[in-house]
N, C-alpha and C positions, 0 to 999 in steps of 0.2 A: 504493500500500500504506500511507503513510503517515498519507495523507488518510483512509482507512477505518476504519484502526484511531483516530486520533483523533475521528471523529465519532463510531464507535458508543463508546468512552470517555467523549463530552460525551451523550450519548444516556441511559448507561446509570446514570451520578450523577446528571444533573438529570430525568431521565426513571424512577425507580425502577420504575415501571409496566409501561415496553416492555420488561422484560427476557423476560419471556415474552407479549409481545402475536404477534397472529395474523399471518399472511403480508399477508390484505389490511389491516390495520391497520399494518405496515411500508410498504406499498406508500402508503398514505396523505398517511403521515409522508415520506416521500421526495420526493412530491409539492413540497413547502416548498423542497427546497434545489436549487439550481443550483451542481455543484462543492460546493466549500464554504460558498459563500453560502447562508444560510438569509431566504427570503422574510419570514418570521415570528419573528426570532430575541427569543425573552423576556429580557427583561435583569433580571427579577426571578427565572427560574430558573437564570439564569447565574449571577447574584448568588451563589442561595441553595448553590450547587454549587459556589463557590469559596468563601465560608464554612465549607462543612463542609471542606473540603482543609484549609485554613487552618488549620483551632480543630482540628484531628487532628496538625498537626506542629506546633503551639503547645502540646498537651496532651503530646506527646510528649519534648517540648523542660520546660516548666516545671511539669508535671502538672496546669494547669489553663489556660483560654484566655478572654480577656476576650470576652462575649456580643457581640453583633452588630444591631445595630435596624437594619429597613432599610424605608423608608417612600419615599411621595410615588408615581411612575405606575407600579405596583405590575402593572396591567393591560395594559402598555405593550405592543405586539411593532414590528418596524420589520426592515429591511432589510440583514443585516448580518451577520460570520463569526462563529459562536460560539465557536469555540476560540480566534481572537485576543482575544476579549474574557473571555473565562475567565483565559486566562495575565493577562491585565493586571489583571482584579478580585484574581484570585487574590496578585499582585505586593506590589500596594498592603496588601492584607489580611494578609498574612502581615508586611508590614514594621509598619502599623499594632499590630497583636497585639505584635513583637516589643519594638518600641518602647513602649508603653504597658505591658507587663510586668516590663522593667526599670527604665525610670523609676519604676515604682511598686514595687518591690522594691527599690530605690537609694533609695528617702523610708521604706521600712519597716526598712531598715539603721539611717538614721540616728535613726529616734524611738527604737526601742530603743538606741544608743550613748546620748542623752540620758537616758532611762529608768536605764538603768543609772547614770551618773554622777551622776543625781540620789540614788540609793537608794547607794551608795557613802558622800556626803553627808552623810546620814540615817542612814549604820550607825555616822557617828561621836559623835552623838548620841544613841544606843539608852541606855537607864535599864539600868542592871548589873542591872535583876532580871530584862529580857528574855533574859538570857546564860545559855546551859546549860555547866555545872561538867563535866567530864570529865578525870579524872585529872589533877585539878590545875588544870587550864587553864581559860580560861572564851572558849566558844566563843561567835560571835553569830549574829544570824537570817541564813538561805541569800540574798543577795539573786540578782535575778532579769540573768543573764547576757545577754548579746549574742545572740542569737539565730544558729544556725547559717547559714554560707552558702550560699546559694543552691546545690542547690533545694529544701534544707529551707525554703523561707520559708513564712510565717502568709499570705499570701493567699491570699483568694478570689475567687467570682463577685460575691460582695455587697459584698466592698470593694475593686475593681477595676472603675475608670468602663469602660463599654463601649464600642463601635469602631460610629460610625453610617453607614449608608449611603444618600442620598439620589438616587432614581432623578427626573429631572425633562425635562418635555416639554410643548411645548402646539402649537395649529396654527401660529400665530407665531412658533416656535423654529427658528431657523437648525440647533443640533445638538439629538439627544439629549446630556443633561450628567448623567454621575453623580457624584456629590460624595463621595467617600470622608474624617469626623476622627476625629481619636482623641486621648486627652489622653495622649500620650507625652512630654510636655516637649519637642517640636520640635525643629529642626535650627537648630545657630548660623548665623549668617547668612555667615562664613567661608567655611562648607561645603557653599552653597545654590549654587554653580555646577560645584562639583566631584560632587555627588549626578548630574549627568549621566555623568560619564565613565567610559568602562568599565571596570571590574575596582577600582574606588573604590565602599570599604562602610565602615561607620559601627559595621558589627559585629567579631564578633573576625577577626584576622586569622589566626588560626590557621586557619579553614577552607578558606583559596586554601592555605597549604603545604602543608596534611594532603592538599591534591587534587592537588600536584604532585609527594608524595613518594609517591603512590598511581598515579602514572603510571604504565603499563603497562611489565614488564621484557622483558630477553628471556627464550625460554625456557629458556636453558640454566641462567638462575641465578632462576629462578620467585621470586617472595616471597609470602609468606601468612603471616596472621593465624595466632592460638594451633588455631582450627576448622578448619585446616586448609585454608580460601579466599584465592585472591588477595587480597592488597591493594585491588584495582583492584574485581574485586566486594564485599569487604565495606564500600567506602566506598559502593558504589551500592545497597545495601540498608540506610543508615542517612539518613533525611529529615534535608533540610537547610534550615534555617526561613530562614538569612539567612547572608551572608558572600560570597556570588560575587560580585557586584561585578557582574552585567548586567542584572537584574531591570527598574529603572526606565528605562535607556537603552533598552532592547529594548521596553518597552511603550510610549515615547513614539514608537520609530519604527514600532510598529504603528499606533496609530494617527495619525501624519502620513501613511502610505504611503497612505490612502485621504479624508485632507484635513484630519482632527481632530488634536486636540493632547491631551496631558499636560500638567497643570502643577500646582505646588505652591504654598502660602503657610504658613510656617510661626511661628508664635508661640514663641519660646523658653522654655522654663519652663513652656507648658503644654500645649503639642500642636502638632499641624500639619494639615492639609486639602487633600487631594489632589483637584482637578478633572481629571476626563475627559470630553472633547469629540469625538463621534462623528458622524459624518457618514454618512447614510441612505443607504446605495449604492442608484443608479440615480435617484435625486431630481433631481442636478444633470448638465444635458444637456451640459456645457462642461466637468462634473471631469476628464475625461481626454482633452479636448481638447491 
């Protein structure tokens, strides 16, 4: 049941087409998977269907979500489970988004504090005849405040670097490798061996309490929100971009369970670059020897 309903879910995002295609036209498509392996899995439609997941709880989260380029074997299909590799494009993507959101909304905090301190400066200098007289007093020009916090921020799509993805492959390639960067200001190097472990996140920590104080009660003493709903379901009707704490561990052990790896390089201060190394199930006659 599980299996079902996951595939026709990756089916029905990266496939908008088959939502109404014909019986013999499902039958086609079925043709492709054994289980959940798909013979022919696109990594350019997985891509582009964890993308849009992505930039929807990024948009929902900061009201707007950094674009996405995603180049190089664009044509590619190979041998391999779509949904594990959805959760993992998807992983990377959302932390990429989140992290390049803030860090760029953490550099638009601080130009406006300078902005302002500069024009502070400058108001002490104003010529008395810029000054409007008002019952007496002599009032000077509005200077321009700090700008509200987040998620009122002034960004956009046009000044927020975008999140690249680079799908690459040739007949010489031991894996498929997709390259997920993004200029998020990177992870300190401190923190580059603890990003494995589980329930360790780099975002707020508020989201692991808000899910333990949302843990199911009994029933005799129920809890629910202002609507009327349990705790328990109206935390599972609000997307959650970042904060659990298993995202990267669980995509790294998806893909080692079938021979590939996750790995990170990160640059401090100006981004980080997520490799993922996939391995062509049924290619190697000894993988699961």
């Amino acid at each position: 049941g599980q299996y079902l309903a996951l595939r026709e879910q990756f089916l029905l995002v990266s496939e908008p087409s088959t939502k109404n295609f014909t019986s013999a036209a499902a039958a086609a498509l079925s043709q492709d998977y054994v289980g959940m392996i798909c013979k022919r899995t696109s990594a350019y439609r997985v891509v582009q269907a964890a993308v849009q997941d992505a930039t929807k709880l990024c948009v929902e989260e900061y009201g707007i979500a950094p674009t996405v380029h995603i180049s190089g074997r664009l044509d590619l299909t190979f041998c391999y489970i779509p949904t594990h590799l959805h959760y993992i494009m998807m992983e990377l993507l959302k932390n990429a988004m989140r992290a390049t959101m803030d860090f760029h909304i953490k550099q638009d905090d601080e130009d406006d504090t300078i902005v302002t301190h500069q024009q502070s400066f400058q108001s002490l200098h104003t010529p008395l005849s810029r000054y409007q007289r008002i019952g007496g007093r002599y009032h000077g020009p509005q200077t321009q405040s700090k700008r509200k916090a987040f998620p009122h921020h002034k960004l956009n799509t046009n000044n927020v670097p975008p999140v690249t993805v680079i799908i690459a492959d040739s007949p010489s390639n031991e894996d498929v490798i997709i390259k997920v960067s993004d200029e998020g200001g990177g992870i300190p190097r401190s923190q580059i061996d603890q990003i494995w472990s589980y329930l360790f996140t780099t975002a707020d920590n508020n989201v692991q309490e808000n899910i333990l104080q949302a843990a199911p009660v009994p029933a005799a003493t129920p809890s629910s929100s202002d609507d009327g709903t349990s705790s328990t379901a109206a935390l599972s009707k609000s997307p959650i971009l970042a904060g659990l704490g298993f995202g990267l561990p669980m995509s790294r052990a998806y893909t080692r369970y079938f021979g590939g790896d996750l790995d990170l390089i990160s640059l401090e201060g100006y981004g980080t670059d997520a490799y993922v190394y996939l391995v062509r199930l049924g290619e190697r006659k000894d993988e699961y020897a």
